[in-house]
C-alpha positions in Angstrom: 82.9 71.3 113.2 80.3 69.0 112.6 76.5 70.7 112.4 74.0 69.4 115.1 71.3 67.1 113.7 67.8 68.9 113.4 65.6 67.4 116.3 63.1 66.7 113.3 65.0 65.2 111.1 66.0 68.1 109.0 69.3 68.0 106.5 72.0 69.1 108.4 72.2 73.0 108.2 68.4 73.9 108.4 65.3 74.0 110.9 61.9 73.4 110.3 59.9 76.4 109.4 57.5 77.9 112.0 53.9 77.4 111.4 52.3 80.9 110.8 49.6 82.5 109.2 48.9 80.8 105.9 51.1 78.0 106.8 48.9 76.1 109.0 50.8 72.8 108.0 54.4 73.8 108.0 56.0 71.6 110.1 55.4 67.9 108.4 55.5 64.5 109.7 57.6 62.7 107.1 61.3 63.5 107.0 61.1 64.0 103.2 58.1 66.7 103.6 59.9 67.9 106.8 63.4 68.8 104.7 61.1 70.5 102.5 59.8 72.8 105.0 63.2 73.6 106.2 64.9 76.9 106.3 68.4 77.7 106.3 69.7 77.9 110.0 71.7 80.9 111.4 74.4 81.5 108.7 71.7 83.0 106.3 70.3 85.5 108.4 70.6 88.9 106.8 69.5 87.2 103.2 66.0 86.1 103.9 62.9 88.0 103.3 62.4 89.2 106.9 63.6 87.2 109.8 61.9 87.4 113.2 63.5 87.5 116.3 62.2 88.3 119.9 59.3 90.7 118.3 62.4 91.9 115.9 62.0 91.9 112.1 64.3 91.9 109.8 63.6 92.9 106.3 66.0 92.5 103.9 64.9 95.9 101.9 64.9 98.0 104.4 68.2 96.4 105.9 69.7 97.3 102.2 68.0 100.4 102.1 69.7 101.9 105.1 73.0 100.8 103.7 72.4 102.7 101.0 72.7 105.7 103.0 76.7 105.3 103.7 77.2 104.3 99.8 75.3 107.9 98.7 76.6 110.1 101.5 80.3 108.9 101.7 81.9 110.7 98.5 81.2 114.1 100.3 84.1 112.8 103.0 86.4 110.8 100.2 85.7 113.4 97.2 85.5 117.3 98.8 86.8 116.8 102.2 89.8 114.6 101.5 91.2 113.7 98.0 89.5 116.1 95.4 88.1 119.1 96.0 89.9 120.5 99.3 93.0 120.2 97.0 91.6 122.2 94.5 90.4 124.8 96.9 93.8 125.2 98.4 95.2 125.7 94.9 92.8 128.1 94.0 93.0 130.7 97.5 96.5 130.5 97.6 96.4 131.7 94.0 93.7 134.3 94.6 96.0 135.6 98.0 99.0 135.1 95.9 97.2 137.8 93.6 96.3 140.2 96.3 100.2 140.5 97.7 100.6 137.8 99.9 104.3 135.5 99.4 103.6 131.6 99.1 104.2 130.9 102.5 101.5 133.6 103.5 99.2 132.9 101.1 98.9 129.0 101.8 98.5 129.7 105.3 95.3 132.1 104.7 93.9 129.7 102.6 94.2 126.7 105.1 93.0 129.4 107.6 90.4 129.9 105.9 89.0 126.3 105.4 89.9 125.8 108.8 87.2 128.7 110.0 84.9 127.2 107.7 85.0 123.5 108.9 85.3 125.2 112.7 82.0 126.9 111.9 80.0 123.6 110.6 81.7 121.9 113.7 80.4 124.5 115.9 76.6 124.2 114.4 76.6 120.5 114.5 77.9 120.6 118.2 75.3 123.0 119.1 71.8 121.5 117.3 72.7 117.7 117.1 71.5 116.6 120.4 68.1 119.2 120.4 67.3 118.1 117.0 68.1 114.6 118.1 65.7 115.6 121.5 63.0 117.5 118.7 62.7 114.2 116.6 62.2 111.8 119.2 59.5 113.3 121.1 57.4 113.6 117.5 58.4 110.1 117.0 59.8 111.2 113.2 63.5 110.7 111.5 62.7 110.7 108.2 61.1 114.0 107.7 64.5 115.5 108.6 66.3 113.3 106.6 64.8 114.8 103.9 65.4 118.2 105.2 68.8 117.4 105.3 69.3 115.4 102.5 68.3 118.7 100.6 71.0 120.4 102.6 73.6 117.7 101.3 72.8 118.0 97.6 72.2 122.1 97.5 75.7 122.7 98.8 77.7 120.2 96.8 76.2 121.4 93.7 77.3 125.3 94.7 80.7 124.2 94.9 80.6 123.8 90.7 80.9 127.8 90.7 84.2 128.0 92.6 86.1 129.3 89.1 90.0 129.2 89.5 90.2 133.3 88.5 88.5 135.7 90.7 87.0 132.7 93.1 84.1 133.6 95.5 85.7 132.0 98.6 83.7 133.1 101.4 80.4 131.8 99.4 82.2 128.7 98.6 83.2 128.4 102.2 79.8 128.8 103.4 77.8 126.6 100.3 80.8 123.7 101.5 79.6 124.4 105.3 75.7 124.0 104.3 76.6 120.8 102.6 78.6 119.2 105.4 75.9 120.6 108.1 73.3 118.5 106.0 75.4 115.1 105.4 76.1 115.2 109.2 72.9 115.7 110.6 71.0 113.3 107.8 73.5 111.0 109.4 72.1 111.3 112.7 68.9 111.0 112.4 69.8 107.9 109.8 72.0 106.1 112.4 69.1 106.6 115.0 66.6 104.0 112.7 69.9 101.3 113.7 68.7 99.9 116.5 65.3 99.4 115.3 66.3 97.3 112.0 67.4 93.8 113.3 68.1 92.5 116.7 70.3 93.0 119.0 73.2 90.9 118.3 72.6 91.7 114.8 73.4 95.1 115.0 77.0 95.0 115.4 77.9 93.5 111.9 74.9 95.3 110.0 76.7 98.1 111.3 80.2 97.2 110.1 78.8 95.8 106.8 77.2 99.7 106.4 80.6 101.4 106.7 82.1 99.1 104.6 79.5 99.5 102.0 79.7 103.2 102.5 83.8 102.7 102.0 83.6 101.3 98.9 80.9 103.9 97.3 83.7 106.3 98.4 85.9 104.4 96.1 84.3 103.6 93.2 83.1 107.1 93.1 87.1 108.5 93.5 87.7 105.9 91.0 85.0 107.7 88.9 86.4 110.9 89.0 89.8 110.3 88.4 89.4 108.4 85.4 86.5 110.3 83.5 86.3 114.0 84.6 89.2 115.8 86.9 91.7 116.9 84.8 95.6 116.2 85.1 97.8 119.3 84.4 98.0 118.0 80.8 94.5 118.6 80.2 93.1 114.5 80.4 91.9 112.2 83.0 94.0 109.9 84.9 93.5 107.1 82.3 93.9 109.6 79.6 90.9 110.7 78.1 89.4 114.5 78.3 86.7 115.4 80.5 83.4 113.6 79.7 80.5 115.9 78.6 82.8 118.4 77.0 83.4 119.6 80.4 86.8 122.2 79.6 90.0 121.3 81.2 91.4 125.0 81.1 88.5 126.5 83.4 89.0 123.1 85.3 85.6 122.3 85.0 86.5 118.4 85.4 87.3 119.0 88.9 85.0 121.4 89.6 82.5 118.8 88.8 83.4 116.9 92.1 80.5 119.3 93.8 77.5 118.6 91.2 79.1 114.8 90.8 78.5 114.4 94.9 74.9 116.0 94.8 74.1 113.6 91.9 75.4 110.3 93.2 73.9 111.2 96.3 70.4 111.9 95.0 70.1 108.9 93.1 72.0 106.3 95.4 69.7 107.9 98.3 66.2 106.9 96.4 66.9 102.9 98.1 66.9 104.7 101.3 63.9 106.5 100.8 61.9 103.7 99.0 62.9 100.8 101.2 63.5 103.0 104.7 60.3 103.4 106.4 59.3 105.3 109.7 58.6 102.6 112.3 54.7 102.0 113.3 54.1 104.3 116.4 52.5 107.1 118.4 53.5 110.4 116.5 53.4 113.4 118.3 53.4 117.3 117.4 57.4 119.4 117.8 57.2 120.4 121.2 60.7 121.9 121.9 60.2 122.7 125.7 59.6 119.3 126.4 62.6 118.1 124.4 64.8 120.1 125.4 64.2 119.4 129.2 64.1 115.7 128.5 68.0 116.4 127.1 68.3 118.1 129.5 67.2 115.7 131.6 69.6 112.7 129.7 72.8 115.5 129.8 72.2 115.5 133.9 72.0 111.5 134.3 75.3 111.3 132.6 77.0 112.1 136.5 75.3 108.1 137.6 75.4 106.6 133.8 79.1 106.0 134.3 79.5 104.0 131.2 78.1 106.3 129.2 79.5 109.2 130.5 83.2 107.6 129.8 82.0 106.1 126.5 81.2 109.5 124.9 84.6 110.9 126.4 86.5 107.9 125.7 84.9 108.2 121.8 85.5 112.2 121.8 89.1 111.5 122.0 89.6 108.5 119.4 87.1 110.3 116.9 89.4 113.3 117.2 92.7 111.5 117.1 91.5 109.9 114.1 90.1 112.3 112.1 93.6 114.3 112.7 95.4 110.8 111.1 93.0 111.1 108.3 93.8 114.8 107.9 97.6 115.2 108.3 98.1 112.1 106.6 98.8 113.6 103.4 100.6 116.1 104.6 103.0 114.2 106.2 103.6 112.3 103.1 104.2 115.0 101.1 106.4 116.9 103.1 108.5 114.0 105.3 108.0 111.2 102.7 108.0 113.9 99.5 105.5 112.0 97.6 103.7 113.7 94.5 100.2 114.1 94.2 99.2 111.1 92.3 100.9 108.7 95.0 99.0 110.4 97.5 96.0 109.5 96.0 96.8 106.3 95.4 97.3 106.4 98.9 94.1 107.4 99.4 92.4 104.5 97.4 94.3 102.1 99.6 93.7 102.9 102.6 89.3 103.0 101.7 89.5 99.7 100.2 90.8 98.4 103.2 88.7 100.3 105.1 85.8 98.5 103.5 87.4 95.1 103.6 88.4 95.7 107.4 84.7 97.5 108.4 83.2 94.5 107.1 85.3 91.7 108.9 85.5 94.5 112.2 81.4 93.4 112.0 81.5 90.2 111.8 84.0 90.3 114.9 81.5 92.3 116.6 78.8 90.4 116.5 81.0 87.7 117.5 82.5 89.3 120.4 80.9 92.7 120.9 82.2 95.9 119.9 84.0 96.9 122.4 86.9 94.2 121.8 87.3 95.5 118.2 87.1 99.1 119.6 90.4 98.0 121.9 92.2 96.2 119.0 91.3 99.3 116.3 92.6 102.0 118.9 96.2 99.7 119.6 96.6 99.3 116.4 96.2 102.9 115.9 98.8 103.8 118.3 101.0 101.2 116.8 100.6 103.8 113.5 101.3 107.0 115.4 104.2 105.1 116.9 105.5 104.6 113.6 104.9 108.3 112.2 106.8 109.5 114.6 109.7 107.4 114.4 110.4 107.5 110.3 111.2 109.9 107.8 112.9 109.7 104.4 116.1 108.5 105.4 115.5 106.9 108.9 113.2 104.4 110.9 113.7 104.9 114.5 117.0 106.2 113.9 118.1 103.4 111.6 119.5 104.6 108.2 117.0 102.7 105.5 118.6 101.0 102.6 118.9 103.3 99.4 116.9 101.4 97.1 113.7 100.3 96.0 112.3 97.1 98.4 108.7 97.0 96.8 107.3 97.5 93.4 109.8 100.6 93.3 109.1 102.2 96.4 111.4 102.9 99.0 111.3 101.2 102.2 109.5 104.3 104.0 107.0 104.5 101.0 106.3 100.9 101.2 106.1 101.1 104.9 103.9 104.3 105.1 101.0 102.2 102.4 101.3 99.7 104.7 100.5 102.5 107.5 98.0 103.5 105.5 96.0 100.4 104.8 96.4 99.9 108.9 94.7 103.8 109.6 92.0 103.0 107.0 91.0 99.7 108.6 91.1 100.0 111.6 89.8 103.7 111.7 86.2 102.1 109.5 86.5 99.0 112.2 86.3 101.5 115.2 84.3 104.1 113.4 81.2 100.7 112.7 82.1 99.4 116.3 81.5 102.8 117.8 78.0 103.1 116.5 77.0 99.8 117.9 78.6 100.7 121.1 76.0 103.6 121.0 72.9 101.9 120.3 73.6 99.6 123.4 73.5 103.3 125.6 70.0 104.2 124.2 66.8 102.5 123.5 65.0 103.1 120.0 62.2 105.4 121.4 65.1 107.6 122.8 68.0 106.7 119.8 68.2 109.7 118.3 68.8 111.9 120.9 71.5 109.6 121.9 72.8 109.8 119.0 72.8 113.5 118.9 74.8 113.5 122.1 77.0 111.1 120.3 77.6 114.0 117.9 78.5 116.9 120.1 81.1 114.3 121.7 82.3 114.1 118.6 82.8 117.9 117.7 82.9 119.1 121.0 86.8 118.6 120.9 87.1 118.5 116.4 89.8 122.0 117.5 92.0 119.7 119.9 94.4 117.5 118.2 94.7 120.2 115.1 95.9 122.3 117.9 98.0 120.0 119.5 100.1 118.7 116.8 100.2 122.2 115.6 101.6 123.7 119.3 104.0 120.7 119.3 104.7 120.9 115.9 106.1 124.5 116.3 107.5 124.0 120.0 110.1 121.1 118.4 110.5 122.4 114.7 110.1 118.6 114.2 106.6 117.7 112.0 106.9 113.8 113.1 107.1 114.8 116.8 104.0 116.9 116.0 102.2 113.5 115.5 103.0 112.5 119.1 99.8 114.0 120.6 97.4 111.5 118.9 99.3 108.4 120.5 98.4 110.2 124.2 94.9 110.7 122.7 94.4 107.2 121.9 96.0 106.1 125.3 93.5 107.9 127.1 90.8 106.8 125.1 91.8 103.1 126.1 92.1 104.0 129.4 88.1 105.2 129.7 87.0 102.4 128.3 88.0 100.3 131.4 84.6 102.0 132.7 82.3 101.4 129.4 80.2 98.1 130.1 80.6 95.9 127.2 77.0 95.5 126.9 76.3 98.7 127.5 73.9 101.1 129.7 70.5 101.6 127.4 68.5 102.7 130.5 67.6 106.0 130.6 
């Protein structure tokens, strides 16, 4: 498409520059001094120094800065909750039960019981203090005092997790330093995702979002990538690419892995000093903590929800898909090593996949938003979801949908269910960062800035209110049929249901409060 001429004679593709403080003579009379006083027009935006808008700057820095954020705080997801060090913790209980009496089966099941309790517990916590905290800060009119609070929260219980030995383990203190950790990366997230909607405006705010999570995505990766090649051990003693365990770190107490924890406290501290540098409180009234008045303001907020139809089915409609999703992310690997049989090493390869494409996906998912709004890429994410589920449930090793597969290898030596489940992968990873970034902007269009991170507090508890539900439903069904694909088949009525709501979720949302 051909650009629009610049009414003053600009080259095609930029605008004259607006006359401001110390550039009294900007805009020029000559076409020649004219194209020099020419900005790029709207394809720039983000790049430029700060970019006003309808009162609302945008400041490159402090744009990056907040980024930075998801990039330091994602390996505590990608390397302890997911590929890394819940492994390792598994291995190491169902040893230490093994010890104590218990058969494999047994002992396996305490251990997951036992992670389970702990993640239940942080759940519980985060449900409970999110929205007052959220209440707390906004009334003072400060975020980034807690962020620090937090953020010391984050790295002091990732660090603990180094002393998890594989003989004679302290599980319950290693439960509870994991629990401290997560507690802290959650709630620094909060207060974090609260400064969103005052960093650019408001059509902006979609694809800064999505470009966030994808940053965030690929920090996940890079650091996996990290720790697989240079520090956890394989069962031969060496990293993934062969060497032994940087800083003399020995294989045999598996010190590698157990590195994960300090690794995560370290990339987070230093990744986090952007944030902190570039990040700062916006200009406004601060106010002492008064608790009674914020908690009857949330109080106040939790009440309105019965007329704020659109945000009352938003935070429902987002309960359910959060939950849904976090139960693919979960059972995932379960599934493919027990249906599929895959080893450990394929699983996280797996695993890489599916965040690359999460990043790649997040970042086009905010581009889309800010093209269409996020509640069209929340639709498409959530279909293409249930598309997944759909097809979980129909495969296993030898069948898809009750066809027999061919016997052979289809792609790059993988069977066709292997190549099929990557491919299922790839789809849960990018679409689950595309609706996890499109979410978050559907959020900030229910609050306002003064009142964002209470909102986004509420937005929490939504979020763990229900973290017990699909666990427990794919493990009731998953016992009722004998049958672990059926056990998937909650999540598709989870992610219908979350569809459904949003038929009542205004696409530009509700803000008032």
């Amino acid at each position: 498409m051909k650009a629009r001429p610049c009414p003053n004679g600009c080259r095609p593709g930029f605008r004259p520059t607006r006359p401001g403080p110390g550039r009294p003579n900007a805009r020029r009379k000559t076409r020649q001094a004219s194209n020099r006083s020419c900005q790029p027009s709207p394809a720039w935006a983000l790049w430029g120094p700060k970019r006003r808008q309808g009162g609302q700057g945008m400041n490159r820095r402090r744009i990056w800065g907040w980024w930075f954020f998801d990039w330091a705080s994602q390996p505590y997801h990608t390397l302890l909750i997911t590929f890394i060090f819940s492994i390792y913790f598994a291995e190491v209980a169902q040893h230490h039960f093994i010890t104590l009496g218990d058969s494999v089966t047994l002992a396996g099941a305490h251990a997951q019981s036992l992670w389970g309790y702990g993640l239940a517990m942080s759940g519980a916590v985060i449900a409970i203090l999110a929205p007052i905290l959220g209440a707390v800060a906004d009334t003072s009119g400060r975020r980034m005092p807690w962020i620090w609070l937090f953020s010391a929260f984050y790295v002091t219980g990732a660090a603990g997790l180094w002393f998890l030995m594989p003989d004679q383990p302290a599980l319950i203190r290693t439960v509870t330093l994991f629990g401290i950790g997560l507690i802290g990366a959650e709630f620094a997230a909060i207060f974090t995702n609260a400064l969103l909607p005052g960093l650019a405006p408001r059509d902006e705010i979609g694809r800064l979002s999505g470009t966030g999570f994808a940053f965030g995505y690929l920090g996940g990766v890079v650091s996996l990538a990290l720790m697989l090649a240079l520090f956890a051990e394989t069962p031969g003693g060496r990293t993934l690419i062969g060497l032994p365990p940087l800083f003399g770190l020995d294989p045999e107490l598996r010190e590698g892995t157990r590195f994960v924890g300090p690794f995560t406290a370290i990339w987070y501290a230093l990744f986090m000093i952007p944030f902190f540098l570039w990040v700062k409180e916006p200009r406004g009234p601060k106010s002492p903590i008064r608790i009674r008045v914020a908690l009857r303001e949330l109080w106040a907020l939790i009440r309105s929800l019965r007329h704020r139809h659109s945000l009352a089915s938003w935070l429902i409609s987002s309960m359910l898909s959060r939950d849904a999703l976090n139960a693919l992310y979960g059972f995932g690997g379960v599934y493919a090593g027990t249906v599929l049989g895959w080893p450990v090493f394929l699983a996280g390869i797996f695993g890489v996949i599916s965040a690359i494409s999460a990043s790649i996906i997040s970042w086009i998912g905010g581009r889309a938003d800010r093209r269409f709004g996020p509640k069209p890429v929340i639709i498409t994410a959530t279909l293409v979801l249930i598309a997944v589920c759909v097809i979980v449930v129909g495969m296993d090793r030898q069948t898809l949908f009750g066809m027999a597969v061919p016997d052979g290898p289809v792609l790059a030596g993988l069977r066709l269910p292997d190549a099929i489940f990557f491919a299922c992968g790839a789809l849960i990873g990018g679409a689950g960062g595309a609706l996890q970034a499109a979410s978050r902007t559907m959020m900030v269009r229910h609050t306002t800035e003064e009142r964002a991170t209470e909102g986004f507090g509420l937005y929490a508890l939504s979020g763990k209110a229900t973290a017990f539900l699909a666990p427990f439903l794919i493990a009731s069904v998953t016992a009722m049929t004998g049958n672990q694909r059926i056990g998937i088949s909650p999540l598709i009525v989870m992610f219908l249901l979350a569809l459904v709501l949003l038929v009542w979720v205004k696409p530009e949302g509700e803000a008032q409060q």
